[in-house]
ZARO-684662 format. One record per residue: residue number from 0; residue in one letter; z, x, y of N, C-alpha, C in turn. Coordinates in pm, whole numbers. Example, Ala and Ser with C-alpha at 12.3 -4.5 7.8 and 13.67 -1.06 7.14 Angstrom:
% ZARO-684662
R  seq  type    n_c3    n_c1    n_c2   ca_c3   ca_c1   ca_c2    c_c3    c_c1    c_c2
R    0     A     780    1319    -569     780    1230    -450     780    1320    -330
R    1     S     708    1285    -225     714    1367    -106     787    1290       3
***
This chain:
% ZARO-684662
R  seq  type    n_c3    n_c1    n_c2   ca_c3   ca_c1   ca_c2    c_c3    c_c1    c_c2
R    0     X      75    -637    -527      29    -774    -545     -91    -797    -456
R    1     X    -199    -808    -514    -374    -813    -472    -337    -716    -353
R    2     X    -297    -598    -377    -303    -495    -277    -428    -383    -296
R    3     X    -398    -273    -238    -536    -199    -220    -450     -46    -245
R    4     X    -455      28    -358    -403     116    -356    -419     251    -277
R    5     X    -570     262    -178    -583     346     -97    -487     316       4
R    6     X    -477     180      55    -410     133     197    -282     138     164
R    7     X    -225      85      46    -106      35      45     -40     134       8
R    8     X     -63     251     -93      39     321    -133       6     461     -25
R    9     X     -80     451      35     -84     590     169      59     702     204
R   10     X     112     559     182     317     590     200     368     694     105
R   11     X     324     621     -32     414     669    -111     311     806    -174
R   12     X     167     814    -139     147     926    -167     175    1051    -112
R   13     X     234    1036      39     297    1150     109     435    1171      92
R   14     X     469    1076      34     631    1082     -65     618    1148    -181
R   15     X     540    1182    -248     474    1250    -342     402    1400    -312
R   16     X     396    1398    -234     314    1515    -165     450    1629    -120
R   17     X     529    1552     -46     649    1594      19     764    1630    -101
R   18     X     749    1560    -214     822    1614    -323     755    1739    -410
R   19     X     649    1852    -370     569    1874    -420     537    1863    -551
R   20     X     499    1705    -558     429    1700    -673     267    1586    -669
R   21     X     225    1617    -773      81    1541    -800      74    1360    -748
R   22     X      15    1292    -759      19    1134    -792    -136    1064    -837
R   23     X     -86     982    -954    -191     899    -999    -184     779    -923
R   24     X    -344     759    -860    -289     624    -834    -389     474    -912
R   25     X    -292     372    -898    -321     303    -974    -330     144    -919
R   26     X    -460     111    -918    -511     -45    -887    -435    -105   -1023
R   27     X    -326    -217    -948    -290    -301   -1083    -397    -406   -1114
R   28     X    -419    -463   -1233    -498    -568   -1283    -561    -681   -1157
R   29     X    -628    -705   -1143    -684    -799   -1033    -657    -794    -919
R   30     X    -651    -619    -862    -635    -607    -738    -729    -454    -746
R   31     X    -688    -454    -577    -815    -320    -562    -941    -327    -622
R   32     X    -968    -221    -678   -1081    -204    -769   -1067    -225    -883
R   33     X    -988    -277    -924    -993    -311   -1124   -1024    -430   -1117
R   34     X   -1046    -423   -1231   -1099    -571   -1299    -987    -681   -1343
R   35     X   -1025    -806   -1373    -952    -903   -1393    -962    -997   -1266
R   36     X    -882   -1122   -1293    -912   -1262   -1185    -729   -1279   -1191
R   37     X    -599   -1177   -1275    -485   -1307   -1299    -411   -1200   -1284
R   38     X    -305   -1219   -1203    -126   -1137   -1153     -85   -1212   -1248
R   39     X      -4   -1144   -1324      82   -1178   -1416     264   -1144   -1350
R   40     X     247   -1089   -1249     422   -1028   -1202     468    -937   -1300
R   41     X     407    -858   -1367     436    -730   -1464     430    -782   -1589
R   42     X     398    -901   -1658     418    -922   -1790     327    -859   -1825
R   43     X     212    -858   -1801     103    -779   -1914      96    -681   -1818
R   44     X      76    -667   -1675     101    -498   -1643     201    -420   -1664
R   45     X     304    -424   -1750     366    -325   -1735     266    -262   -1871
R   46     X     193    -395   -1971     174    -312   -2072      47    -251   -2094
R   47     X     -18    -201   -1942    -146    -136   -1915     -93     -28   -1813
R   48     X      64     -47   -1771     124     125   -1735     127     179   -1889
R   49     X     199     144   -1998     161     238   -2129      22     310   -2137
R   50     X     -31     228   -2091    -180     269   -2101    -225     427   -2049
R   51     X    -172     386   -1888    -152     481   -1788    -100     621   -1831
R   52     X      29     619   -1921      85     689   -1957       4     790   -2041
R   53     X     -34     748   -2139     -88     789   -2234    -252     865   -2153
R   54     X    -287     778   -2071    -464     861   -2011    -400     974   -1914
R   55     X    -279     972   -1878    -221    1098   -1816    -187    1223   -1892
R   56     X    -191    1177   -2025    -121    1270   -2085    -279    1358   -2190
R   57     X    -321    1239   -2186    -487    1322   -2228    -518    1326   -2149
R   58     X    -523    1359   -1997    -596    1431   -1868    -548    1551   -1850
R   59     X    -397    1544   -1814    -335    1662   -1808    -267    1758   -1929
R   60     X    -256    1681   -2033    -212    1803   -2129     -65    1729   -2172
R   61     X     -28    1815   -2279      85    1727   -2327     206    1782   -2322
R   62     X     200    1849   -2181     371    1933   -2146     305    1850   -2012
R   63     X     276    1764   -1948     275    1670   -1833     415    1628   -1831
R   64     X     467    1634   -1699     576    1584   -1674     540    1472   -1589
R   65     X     566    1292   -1611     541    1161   -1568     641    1088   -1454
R   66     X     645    1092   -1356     781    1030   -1317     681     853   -1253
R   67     X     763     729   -1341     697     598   -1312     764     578   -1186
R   68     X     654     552   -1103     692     519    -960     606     369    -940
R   69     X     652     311    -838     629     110    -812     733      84    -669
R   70     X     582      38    -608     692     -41    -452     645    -203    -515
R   71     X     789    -288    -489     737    -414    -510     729    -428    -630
R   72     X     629    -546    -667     532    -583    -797     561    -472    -879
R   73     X     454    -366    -848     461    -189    -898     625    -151    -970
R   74     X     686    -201    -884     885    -165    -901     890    -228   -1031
R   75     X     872    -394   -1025     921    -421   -1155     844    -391   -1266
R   76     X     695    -365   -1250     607    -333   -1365     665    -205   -1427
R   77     X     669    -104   -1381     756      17   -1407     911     -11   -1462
R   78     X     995     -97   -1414    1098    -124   -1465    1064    -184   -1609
R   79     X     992    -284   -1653     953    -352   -1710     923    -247   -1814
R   80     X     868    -162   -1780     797     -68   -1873     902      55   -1970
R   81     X    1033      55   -1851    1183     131   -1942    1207      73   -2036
R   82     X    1215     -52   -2069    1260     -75   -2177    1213     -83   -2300
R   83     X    1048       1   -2288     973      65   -2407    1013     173   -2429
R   84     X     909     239   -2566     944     351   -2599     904     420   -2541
R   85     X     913     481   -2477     845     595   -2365     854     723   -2440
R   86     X     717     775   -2396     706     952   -2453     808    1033   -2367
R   87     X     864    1141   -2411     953    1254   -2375     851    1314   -2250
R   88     X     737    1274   -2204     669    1286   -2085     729    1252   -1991
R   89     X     772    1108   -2030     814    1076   -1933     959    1098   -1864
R   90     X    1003    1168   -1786    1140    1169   -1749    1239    1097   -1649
R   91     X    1168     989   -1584    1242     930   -1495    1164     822   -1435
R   92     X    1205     706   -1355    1150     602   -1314    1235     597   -1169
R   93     X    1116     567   -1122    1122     537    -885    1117     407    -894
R   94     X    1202     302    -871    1194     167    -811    1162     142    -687
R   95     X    1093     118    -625    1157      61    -482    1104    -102    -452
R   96     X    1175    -175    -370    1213    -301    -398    1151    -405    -490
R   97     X    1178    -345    -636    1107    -478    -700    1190    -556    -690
R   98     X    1185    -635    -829    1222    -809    -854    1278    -817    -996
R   99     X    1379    -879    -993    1438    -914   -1117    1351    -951   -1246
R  100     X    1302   -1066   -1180    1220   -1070   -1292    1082   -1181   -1197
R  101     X     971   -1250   -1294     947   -1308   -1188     967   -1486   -1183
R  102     X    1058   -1538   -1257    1115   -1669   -1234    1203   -1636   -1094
R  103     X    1268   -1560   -1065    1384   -1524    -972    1334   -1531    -832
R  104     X    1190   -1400    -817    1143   -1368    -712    1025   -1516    -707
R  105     X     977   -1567    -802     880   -1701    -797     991   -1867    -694
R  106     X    1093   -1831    -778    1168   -1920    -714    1237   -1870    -561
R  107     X    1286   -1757    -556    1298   -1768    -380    1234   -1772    -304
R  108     X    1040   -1715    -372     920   -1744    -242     946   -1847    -207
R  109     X     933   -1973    -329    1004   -2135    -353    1048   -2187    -215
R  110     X    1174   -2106    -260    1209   -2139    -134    1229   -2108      46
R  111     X    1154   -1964      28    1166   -1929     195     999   -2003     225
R  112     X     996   -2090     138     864   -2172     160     887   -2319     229
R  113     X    1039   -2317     196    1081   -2441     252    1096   -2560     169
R  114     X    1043   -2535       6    1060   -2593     -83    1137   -2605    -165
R  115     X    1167   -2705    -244    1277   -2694    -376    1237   -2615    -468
R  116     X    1353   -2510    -519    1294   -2389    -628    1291   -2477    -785
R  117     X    1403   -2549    -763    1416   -2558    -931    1293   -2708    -968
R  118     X    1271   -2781    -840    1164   -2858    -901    1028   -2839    -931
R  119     X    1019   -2794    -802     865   -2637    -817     830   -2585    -916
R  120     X     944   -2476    -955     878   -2380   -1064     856   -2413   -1150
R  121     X     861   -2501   -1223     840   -2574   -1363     668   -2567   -1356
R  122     X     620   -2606   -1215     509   -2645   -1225     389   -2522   -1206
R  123     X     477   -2428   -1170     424   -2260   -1127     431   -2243   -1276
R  124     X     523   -2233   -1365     513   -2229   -1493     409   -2250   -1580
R  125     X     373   -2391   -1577     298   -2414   -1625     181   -2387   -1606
R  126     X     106   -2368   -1486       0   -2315   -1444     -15   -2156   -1453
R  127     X     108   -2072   -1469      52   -1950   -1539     -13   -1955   -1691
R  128     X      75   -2045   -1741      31   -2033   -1890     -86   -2127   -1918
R  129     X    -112   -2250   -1885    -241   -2309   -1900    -403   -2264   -1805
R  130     X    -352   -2152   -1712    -476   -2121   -1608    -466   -1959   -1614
R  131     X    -362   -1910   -1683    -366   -1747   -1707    -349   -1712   -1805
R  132     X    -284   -1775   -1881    -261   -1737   -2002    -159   -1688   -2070
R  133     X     -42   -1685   -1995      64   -1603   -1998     156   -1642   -1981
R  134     X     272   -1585   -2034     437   -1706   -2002     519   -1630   -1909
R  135     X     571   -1701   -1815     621   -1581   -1694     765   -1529   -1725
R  136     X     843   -1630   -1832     948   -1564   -1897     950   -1521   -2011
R  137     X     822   -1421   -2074     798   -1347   -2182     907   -1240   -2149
R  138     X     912   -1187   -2069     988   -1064   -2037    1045   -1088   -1907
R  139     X    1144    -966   -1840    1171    -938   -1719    1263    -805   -1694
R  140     X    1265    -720   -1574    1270    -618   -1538    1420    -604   -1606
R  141     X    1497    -701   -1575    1672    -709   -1526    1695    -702   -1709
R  142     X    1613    -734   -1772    1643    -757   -1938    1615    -637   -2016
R  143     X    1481    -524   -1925    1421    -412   -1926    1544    -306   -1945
R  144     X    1572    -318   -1814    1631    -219   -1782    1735    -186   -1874
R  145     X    1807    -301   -1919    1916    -300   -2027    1886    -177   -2145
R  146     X    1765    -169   -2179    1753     -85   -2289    1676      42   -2224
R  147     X    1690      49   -2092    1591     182   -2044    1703     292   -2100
R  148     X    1618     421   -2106    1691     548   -2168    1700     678   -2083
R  149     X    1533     621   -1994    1508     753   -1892    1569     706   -1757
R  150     X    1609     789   -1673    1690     779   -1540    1616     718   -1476
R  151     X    1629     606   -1403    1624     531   -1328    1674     543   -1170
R  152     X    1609     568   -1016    1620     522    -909    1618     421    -853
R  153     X    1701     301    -787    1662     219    -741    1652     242    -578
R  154     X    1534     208    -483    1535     225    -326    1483      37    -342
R  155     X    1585      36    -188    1548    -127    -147    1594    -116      34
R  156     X    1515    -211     119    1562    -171     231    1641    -314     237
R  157     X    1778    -278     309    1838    -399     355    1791    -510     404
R  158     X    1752    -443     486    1622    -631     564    1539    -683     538
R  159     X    1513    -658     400    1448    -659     278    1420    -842     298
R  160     X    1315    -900     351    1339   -1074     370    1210   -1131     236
R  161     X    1168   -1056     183    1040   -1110      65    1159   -1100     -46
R  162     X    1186    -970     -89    1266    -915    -216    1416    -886    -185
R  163     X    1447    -994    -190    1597    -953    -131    1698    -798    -195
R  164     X    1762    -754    -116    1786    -667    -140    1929    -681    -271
R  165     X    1948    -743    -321    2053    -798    -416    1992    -799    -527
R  166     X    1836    -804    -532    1775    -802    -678    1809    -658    -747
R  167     X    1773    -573    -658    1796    -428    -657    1886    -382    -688
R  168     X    2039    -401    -629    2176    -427    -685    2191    -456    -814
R  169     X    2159    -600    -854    2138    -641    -981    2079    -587   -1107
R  170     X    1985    -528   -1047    1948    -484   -1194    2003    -273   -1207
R  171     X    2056    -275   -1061    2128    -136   -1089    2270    -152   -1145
R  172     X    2329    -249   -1159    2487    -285   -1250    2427    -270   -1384
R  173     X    2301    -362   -1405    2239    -397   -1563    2216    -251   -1620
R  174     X    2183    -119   -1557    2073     -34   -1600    2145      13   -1725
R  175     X    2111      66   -1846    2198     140   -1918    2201     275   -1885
R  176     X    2079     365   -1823    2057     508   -1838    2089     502   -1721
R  177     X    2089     663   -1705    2146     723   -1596    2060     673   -1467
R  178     X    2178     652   -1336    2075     579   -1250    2118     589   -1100
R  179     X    2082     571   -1013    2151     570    -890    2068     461    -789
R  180     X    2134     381    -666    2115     325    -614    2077     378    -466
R  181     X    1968     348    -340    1997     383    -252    1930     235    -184
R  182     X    2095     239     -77    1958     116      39    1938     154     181
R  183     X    1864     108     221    1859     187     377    1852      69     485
R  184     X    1958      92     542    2003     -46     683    1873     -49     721
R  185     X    1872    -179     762    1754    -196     864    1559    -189     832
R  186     X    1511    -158     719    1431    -170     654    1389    -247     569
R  187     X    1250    -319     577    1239    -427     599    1159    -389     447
R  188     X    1112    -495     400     976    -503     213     936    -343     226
R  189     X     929    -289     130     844    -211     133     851     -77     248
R  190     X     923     -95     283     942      44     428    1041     118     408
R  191     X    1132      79     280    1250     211     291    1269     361     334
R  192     X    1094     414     269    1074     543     305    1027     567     410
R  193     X     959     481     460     883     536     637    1029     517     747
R  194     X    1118     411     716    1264     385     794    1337     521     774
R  195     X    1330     575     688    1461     742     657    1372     790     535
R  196     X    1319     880     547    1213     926     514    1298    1071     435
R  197     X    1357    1174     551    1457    1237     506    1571    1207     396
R  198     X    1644    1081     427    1704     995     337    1685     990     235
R  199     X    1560     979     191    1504     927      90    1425    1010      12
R  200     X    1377    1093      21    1319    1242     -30    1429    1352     -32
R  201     X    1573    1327     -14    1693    1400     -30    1734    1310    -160
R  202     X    1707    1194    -167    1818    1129    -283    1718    1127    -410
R  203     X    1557    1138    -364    1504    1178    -458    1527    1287    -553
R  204     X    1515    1430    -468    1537    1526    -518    1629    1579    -573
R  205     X    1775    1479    -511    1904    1530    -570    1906    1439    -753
R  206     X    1837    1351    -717    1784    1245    -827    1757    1324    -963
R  207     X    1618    1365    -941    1511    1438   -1052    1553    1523   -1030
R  208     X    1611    1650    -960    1593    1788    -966    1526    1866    -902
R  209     X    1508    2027    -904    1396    2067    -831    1275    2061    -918
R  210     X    1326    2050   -1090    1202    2097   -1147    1174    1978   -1214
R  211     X    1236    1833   -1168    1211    1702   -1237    1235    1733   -1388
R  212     X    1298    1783   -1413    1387    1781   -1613    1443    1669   -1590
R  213     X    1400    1623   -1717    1472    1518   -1838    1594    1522   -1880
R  214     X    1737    1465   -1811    1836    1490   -1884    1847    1462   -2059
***
């Protein structure tokens, strides 16, 4: 969210590195270096990760093996994105602490803002769709996931105080495909992997495999 994918994902590209494998990285819509002025909370980014998918697969060839990875925002855009049809590229999806959906995570900013959620958001509502263009309950991750097919990870850190760590929970009861949960005490938005690093590149791997196959 208006992050900087050199700075911000630094993390997760040595989480990637350490799994020996490749990583694309990717400025979402009106952040970093891409273009656009409007965050949508994954409604229309998840449907410019398809995009993603597909320019990976004409870069690298079409025995590319894809695993969708997302901290945050990234988490649910990727979640968001299971419950398409996904190419046999793709074999698995990395959560780490997204958001249910974004009425859920819109309404608890709401309120660790000190404000009323349910009188508020009506009005956050409306200003996505008359100033962005977009309806913020077109879709959501927790509704996603229901029809995802490819295996699913969820990582969330307990002290999790932006994305509570219960969203994470939640949509790991919902998942249909194969899936596993990990949380890590004491880790706060976004830090699961720098908090247990070991932890977490063990539950990966026991996750995907050595050779990341597609059950």
């Amino acid at each position: 969210y208006r992050g900087d994918s050199d700075r911000d994902l630094s993390g997760g590209v040595q989480r990637c590195f350490k799994l020996g494998r490749s990583a694309l990285i990717v400025d979402q819509r009106a952040s970093g270096t891409s273009d656009g002025s409007v965050i949508s909370f994954g409604v229309n980014e998840h449907k410019d990760c398809l995009r993603w998918i597909d320019f990976t697969i004409q870069k690298f060839g079409p025995d590319v093996k894809i695993i969708l990875t997302g901290i945050s925002m990234g988490a649910s855009t990727v979640l968001l994105a299971s419950g398409c049809d996904l190419p046999e590229n793709v074999i698995g999806i990395l959560a780490d602490c997204g958001f249910t959906s974004a009425k859920e995570i819109i309404q608890e900013v709401i309120k660790q803002m000190g404000l009323p959620p349910k009188p508020c958001y009506p009005f956050v509502k409306l200003g996505a769709k008359l100033f962005g263009g977009f309806d913020l309950e077109e879709c959501s991750a927790i509704e996603a996931v229901k029809k995802a097919k490819k295996p699913v990870i969820f990582f969330h850190g307990e002290s999790d105080d932006f994305v509570p760590c219960w969203m994470s929970e939640k949509m790991f009861d919902a998942c249909a495909s194969r899936k596993r949960l990990v949380t890590v005490p004491g880790a706060g938005h976004g830090l699961a992997f720098p908090v247990d690093q070991e932890g977490y590149l063990k539950a990966a791997r026991e996750f995907f495999g050595p050779d990341a196959s597609a059950e």
